[in-house]
GUDREN-503933 format. One record per residue (C-alpha): x, y, z; residue number from 1. Coordinates in Angstrom, 1 decimal. Layout:
<node><px>X</px><py>Y</py><pz>Z</pz><seq>NUM</seq></node>
...
END
This chain:
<node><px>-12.8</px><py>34.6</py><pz>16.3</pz><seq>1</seq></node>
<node><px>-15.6</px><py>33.6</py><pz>18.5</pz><seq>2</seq></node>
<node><px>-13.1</px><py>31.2</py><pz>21.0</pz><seq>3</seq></node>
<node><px>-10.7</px><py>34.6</py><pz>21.0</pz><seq>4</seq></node>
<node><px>-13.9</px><py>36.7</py><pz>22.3</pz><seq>5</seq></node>
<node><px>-14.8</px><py>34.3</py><pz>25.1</pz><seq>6</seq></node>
<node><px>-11.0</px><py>34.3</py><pz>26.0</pz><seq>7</seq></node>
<node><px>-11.1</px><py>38.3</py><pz>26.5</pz><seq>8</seq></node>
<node><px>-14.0</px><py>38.2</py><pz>28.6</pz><seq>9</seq></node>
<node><px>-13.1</px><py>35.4</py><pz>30.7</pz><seq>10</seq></node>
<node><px>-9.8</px><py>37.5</py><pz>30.8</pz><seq>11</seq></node>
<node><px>-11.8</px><py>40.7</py><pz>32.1</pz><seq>12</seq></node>
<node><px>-14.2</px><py>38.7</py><pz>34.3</pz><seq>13</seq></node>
<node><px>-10.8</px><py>37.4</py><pz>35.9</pz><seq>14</seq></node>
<node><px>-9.0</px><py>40.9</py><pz>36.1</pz><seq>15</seq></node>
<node><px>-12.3</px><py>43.5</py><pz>37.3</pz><seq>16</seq></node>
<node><px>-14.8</px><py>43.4</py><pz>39.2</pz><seq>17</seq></node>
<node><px>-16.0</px><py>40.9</py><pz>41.8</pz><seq>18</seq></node>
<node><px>-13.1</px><py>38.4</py><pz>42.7</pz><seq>19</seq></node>
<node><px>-10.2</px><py>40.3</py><pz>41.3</pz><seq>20</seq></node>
<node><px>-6.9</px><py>38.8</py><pz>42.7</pz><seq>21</seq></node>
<node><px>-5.2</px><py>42.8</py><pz>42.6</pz><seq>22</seq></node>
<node><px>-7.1</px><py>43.3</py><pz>46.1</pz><seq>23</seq></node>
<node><px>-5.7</px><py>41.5</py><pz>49.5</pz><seq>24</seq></node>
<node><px>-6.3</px><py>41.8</py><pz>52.6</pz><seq>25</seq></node>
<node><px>-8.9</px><py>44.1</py><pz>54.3</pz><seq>26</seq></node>
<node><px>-10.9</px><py>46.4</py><pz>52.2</pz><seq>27</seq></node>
<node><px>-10.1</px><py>49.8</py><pz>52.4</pz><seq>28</seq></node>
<node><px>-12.4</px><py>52.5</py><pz>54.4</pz><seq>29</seq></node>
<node><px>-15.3</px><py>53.6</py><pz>52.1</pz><seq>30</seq></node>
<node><px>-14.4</px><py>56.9</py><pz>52.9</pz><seq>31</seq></node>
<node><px>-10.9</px><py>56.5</py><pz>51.2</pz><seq>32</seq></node>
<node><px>-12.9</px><py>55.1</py><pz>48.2</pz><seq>33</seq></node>
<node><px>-15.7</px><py>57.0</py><pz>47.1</pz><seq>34</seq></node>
<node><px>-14.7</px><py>60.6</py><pz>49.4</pz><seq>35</seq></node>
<node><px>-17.6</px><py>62.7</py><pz>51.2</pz><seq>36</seq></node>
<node><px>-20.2</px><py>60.6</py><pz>49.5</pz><seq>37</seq></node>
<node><px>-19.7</px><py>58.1</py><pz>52.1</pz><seq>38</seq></node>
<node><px>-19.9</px><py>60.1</py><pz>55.2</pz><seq>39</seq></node>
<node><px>-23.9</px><py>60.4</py><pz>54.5</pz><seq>40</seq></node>
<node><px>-24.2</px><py>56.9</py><pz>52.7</pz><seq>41</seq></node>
<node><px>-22.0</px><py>54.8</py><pz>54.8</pz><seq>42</seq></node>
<node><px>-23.5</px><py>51.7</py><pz>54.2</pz><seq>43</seq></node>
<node><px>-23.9</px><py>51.5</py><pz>50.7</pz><seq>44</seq></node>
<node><px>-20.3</px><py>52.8</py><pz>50.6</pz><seq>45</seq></node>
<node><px>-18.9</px><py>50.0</py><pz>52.8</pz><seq>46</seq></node>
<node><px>-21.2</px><py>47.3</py><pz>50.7</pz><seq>47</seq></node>
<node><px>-19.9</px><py>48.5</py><pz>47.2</pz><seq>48</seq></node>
<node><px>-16.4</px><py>48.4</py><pz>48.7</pz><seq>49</seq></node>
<node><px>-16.8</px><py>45.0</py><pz>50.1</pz><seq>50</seq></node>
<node><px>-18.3</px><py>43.8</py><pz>46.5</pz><seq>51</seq></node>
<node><px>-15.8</px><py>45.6</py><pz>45.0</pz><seq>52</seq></node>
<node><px>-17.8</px><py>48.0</py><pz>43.7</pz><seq>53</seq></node>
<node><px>-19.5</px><py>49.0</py><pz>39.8</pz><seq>54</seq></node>
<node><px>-17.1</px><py>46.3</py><pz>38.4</pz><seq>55</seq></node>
<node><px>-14.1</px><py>47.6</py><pz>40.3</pz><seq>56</seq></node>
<node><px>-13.1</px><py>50.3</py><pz>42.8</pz><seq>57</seq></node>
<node><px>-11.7</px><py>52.8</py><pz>40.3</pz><seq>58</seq></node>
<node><px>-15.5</px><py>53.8</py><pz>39.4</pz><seq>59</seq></node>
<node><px>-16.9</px><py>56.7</py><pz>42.0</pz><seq>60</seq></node>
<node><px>-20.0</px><py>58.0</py><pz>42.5</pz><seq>61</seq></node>
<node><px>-19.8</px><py>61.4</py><pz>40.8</pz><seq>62</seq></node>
<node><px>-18.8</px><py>59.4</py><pz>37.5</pz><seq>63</seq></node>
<node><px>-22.1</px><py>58.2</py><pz>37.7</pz><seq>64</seq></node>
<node><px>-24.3</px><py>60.7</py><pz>39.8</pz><seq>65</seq></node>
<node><px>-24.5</px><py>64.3</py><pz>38.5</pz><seq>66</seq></node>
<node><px>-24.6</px><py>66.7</py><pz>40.8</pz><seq>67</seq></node>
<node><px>-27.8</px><py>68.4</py><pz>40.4</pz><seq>68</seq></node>
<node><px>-27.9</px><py>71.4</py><pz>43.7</pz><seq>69</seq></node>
<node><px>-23.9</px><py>72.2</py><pz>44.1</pz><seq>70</seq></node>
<node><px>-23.3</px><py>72.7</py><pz>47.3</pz><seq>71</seq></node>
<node><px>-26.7</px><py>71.5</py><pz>48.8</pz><seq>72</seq></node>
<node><px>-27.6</px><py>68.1</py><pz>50.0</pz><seq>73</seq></node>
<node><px>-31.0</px><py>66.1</py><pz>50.3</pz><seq>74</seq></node>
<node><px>-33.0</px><py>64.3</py><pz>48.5</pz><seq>75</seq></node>
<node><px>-32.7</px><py>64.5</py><pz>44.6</pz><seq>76</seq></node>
<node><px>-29.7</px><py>66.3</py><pz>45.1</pz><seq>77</seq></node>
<node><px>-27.8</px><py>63.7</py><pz>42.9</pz><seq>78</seq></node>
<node><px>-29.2</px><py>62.4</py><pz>39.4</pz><seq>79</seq></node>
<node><px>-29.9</px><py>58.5</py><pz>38.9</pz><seq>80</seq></node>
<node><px>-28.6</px><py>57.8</py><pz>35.5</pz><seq>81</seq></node>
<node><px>-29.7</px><py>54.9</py><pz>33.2</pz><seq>82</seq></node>
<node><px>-27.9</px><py>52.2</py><pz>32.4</pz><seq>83</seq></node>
<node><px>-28.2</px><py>52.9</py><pz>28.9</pz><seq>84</seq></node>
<node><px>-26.4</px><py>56.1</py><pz>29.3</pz><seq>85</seq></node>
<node><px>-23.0</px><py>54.2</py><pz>29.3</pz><seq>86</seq></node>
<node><px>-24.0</px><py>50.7</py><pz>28.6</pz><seq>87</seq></node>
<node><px>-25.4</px><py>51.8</py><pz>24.6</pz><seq>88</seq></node>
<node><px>-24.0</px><py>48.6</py><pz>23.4</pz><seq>89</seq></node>
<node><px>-26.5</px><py>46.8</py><pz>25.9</pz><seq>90</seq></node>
<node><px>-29.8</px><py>45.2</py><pz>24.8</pz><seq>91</seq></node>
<node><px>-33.3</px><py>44.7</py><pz>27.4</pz><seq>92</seq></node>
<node><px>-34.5</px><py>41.0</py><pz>27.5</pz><seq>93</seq></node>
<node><px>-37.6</px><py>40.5</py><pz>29.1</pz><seq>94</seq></node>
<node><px>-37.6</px><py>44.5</py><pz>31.2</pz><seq>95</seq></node>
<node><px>-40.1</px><py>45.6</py><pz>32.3</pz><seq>96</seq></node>
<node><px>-38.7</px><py>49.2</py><pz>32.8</pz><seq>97</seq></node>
<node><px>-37.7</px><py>49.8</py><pz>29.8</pz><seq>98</seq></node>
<node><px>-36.8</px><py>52.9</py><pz>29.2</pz><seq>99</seq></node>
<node><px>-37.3</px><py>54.1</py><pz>32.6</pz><seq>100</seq></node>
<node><px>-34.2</px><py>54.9</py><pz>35.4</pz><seq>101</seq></node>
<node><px>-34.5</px><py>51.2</py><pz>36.6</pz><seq>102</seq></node>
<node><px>-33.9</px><py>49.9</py><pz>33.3</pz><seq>103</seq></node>
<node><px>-31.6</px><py>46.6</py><pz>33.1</pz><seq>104</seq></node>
<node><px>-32.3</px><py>46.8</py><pz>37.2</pz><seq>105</seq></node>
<node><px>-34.5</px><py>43.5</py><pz>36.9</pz><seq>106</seq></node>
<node><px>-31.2</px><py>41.4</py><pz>36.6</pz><seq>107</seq></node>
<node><px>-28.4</px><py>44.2</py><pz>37.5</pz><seq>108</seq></node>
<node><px>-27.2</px><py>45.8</py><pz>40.1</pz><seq>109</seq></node>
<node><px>-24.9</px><py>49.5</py><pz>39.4</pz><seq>110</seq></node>
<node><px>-23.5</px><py>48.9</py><pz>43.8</pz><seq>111</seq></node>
<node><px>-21.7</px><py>46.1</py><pz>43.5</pz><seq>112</seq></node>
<node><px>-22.9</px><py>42.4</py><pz>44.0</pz><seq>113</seq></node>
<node><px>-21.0</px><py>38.7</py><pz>44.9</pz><seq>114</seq></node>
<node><px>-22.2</px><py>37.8</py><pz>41.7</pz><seq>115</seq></node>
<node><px>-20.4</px><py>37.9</py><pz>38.3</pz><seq>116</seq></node>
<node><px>-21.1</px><py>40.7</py><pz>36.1</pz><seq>117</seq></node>
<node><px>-23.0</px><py>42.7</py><pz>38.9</pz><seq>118</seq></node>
<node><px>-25.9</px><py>39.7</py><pz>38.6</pz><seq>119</seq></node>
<node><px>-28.3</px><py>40.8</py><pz>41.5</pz><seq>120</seq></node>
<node><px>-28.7</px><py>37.9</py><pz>44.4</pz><seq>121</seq></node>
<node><px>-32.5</px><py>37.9</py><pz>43.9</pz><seq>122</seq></node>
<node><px>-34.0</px><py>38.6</py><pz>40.4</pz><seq>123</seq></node>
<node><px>-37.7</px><py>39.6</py><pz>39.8</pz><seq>124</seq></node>
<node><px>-39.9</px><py>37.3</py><pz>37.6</pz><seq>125</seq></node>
<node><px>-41.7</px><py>38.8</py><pz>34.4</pz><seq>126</seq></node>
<node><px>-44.4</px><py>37.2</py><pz>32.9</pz><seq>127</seq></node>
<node><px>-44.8</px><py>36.6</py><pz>29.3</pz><seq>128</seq></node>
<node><px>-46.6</px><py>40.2</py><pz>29.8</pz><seq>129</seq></node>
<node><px>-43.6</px><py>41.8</py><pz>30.6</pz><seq>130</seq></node>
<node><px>-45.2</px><py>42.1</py><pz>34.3</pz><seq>131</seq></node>
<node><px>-43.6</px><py>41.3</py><pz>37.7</pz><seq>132</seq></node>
<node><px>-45.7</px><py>40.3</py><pz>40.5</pz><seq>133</seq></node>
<node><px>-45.7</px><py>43.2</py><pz>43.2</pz><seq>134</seq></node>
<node><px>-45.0</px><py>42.4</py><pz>47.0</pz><seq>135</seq></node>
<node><px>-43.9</px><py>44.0</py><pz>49.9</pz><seq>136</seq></node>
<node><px>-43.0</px><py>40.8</py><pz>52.0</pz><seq>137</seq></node>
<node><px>-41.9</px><py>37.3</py><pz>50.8</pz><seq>138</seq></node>
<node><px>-45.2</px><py>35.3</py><pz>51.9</pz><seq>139</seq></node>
<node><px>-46.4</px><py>37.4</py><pz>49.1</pz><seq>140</seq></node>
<node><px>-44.6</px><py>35.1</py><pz>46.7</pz><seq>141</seq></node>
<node><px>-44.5</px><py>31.5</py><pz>46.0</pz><seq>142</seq></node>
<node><px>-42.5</px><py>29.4</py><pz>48.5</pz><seq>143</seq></node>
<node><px>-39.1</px><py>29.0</py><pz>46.7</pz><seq>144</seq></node>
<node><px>-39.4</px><py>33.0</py><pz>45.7</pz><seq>145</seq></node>
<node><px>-38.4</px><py>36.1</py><pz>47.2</pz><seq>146</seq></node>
<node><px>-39.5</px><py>39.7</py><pz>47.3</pz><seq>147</seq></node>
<node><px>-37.1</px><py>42.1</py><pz>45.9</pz><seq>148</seq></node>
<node><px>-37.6</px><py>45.8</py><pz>47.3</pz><seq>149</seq></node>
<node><px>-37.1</px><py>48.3</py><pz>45.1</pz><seq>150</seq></node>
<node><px>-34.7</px><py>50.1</py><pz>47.0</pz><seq>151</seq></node>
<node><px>-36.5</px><py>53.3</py><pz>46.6</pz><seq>152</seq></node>
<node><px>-34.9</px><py>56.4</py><pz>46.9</pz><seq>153</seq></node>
<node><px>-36.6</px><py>59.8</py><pz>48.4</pz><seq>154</seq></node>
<node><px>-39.9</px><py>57.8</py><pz>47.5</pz><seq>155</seq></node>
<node><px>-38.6</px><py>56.9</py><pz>43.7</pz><seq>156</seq></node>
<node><px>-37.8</px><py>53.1</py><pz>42.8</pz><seq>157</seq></node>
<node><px>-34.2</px><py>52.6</py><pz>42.3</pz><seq>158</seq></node>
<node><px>-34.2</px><py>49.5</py><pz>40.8</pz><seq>159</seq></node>
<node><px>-37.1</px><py>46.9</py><pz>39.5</pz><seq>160</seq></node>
<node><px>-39.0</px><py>44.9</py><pz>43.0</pz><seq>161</seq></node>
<node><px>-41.3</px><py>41.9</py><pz>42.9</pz><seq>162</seq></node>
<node><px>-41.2</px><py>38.2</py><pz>43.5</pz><seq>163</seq></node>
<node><px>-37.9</px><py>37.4</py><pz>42.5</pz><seq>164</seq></node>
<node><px>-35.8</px><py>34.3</py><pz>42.8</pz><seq>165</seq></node>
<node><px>-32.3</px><py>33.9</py><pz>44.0</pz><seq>166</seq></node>
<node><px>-29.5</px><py>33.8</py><pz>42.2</pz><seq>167</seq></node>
<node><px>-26.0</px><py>32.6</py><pz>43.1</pz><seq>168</seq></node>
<node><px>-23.9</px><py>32.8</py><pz>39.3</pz><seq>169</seq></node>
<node><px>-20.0</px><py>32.8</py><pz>39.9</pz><seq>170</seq></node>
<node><px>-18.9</px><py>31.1</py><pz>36.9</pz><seq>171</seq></node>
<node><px>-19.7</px><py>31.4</py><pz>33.2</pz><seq>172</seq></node>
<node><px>-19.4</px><py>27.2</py><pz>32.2</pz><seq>173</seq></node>
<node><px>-22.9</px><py>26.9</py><pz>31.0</pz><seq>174</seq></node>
<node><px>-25.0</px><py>23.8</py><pz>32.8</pz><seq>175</seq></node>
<node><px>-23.2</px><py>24.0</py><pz>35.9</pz><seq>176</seq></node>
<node><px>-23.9</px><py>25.1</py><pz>39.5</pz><seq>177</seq></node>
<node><px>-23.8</px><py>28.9</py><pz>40.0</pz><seq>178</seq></node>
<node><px>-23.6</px><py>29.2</py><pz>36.2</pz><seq>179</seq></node>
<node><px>-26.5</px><py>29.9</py><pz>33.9</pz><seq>180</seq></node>
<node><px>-28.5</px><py>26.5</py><pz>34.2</pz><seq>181</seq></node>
<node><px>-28.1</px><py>24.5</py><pz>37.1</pz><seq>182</seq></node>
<node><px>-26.4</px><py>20.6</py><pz>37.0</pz><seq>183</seq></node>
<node><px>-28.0</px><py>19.9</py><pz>40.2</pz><seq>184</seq></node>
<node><px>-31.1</px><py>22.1</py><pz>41.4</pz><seq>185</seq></node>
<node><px>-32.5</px><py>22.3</py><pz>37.5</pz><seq>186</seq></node>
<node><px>-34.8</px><py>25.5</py><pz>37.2</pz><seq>187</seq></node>
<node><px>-32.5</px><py>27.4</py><pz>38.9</pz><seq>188</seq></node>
<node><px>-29.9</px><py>29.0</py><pz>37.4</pz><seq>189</seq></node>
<node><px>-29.4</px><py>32.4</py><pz>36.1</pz><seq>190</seq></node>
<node><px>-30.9</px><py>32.0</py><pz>32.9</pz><seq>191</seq></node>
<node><px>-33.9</px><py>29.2</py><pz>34.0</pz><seq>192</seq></node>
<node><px>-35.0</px><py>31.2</py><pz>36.6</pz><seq>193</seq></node>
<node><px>-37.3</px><py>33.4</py><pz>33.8</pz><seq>194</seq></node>
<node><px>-38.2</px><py>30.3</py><pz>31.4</pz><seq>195</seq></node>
<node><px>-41.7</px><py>29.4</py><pz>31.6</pz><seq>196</seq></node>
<node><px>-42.6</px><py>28.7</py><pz>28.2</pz><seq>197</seq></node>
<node><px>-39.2</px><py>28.2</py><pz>26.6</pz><seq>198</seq></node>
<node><px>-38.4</px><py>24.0</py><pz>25.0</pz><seq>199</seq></node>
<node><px>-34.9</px><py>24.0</py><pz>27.0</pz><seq>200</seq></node>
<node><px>-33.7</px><py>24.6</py><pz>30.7</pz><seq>201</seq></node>
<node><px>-36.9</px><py>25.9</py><pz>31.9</pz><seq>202</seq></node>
<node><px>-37.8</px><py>27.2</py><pz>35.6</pz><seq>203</seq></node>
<node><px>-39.7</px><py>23.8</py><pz>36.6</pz><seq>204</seq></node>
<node><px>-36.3</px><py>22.0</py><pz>35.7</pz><seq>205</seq></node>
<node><px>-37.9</px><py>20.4</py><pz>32.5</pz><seq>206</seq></node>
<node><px>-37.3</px><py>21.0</py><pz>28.8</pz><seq>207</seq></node>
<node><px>-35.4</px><py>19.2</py><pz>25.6</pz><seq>208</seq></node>
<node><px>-32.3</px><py>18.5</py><pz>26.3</pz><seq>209</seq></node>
<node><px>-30.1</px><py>21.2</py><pz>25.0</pz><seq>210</seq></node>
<node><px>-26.1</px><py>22.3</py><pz>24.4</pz><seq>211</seq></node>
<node><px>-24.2</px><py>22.4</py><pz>28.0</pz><seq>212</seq></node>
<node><px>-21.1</px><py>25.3</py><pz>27.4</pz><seq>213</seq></node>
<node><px>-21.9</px><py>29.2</py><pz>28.0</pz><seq>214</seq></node>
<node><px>-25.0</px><py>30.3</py><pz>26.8</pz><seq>215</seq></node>
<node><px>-24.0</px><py>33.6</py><pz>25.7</pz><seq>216</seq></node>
<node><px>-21.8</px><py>32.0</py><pz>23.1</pz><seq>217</seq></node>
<node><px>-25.3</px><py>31.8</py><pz>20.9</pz><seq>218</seq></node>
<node><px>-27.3</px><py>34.1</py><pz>22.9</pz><seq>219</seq></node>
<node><px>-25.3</px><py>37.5</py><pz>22.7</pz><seq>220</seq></node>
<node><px>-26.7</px><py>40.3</py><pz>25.3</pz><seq>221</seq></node>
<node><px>-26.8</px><py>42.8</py><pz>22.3</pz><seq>222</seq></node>
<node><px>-29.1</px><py>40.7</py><pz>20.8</pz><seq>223</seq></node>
<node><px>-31.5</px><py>40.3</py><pz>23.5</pz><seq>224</seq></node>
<node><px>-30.0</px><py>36.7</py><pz>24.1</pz><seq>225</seq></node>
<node><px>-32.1</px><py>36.0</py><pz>20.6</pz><seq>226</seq></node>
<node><px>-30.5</px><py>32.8</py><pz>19.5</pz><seq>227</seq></node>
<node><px>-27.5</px><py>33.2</py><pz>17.0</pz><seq>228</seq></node>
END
């Protein structure tokens, strides 16, 4: 049962989302993508349609953005949902906005990323706390981190900032480059990246040696990646 479940998802990883073979050639204009939205938000537009957008191009704006003044632009004139709203089956690990709009923003991004599973690039560090370390320029931050804006929008955070660390994760083998844990560069791979105090594939690249194949095959996101 559990071998047929990884072969679905490695099935939908393959068919949607970011490096899906159904797309060739140039992208098309954002404008013939997401309509009027992206004559005012132009770049955002072009970036989702580059990244192929919220796990592929058939998702537009207004299934996601509510329009809250018809017929009037501006700021607020669009609500920010939360990721919860669609995603119920979905469970926070380690978030500090829980709760809030920017929930499941600390390690997601809704516009479209080179990453699998729209995996942001740079992915802010809590502390055992639940706390991320606020900056507004990377010296801020330790020399191998970054600071993650919050991408505010008409002065509200759109998304969780703070010393973050980057993230490249285009395949789902387990202790591998780009994967969760890294073969090479240990302490940084999508899931190291957080461990501080953890006895396996921790963020100084130390820890108990530990299984090597997909990590979410014991550590399911609805559980909060709680062990099996």
């Amino acid at each position: 049962m559990r071998r047929t479940a990884l072969l679905v998802l490695a099935t939908l990883i393959a068919a949607c989302g970011h490096g899906s073979p159904q797309y060739s050639g140039e992208p098309p204009p954002a404008d013939r993508v997401y309509g009027q939205c992206a004559f005012c938000h132009n770049d955002l537009a072009t970036q989702m349609v580059a990244l192929n957008g919220h796990g592929g191009l058939q998702i537009k704006c207004v299934n996601c953005h509510a329009d809250l003044t018809p017929g009037v632009v501006g700021c607020g004139h669009r609500g920010i949902p939360r990721c919860p709203d669609c995603h119920r089956e979905q469970v926070t690990h380690h978030d500090p906005a829980v709760a809030a709009a920017q929930q499941c923003t600390i390690c997601h991004t809704p516009h479209g990323s080179p990453n699998l599973l729209l995996i942001r690039t740079e992915v802010p560090l809590s502390n055992p706390d639940n706390m991320v370390t606020v900056c507004s320029a990377d010296p801020e931050c330790s020399a191998t981190q970054l600071c993650a804006s919050t991408d505010p929008t008409c002065g509200t955070p759109a998304r969780t900032g703070g010393c973050a660390a980057p993230v490249l994760f285009d395949n789902l083998k387990g202790l591998a480059d780009g994967s969760f844990a890294s073969a090479t560069h240990p302490g940084t791979g999508l899931c190291e990246v957080c461990h501080t105090t953890t006895r396996f594939y921790r963020s100084d690249g130390m820890g108990q040696s530990h299984y090597t194949t997909a990590c979410y095959t014991c550590h399911t996101h609805p559980r909060g990646f709680a062990p099996n």
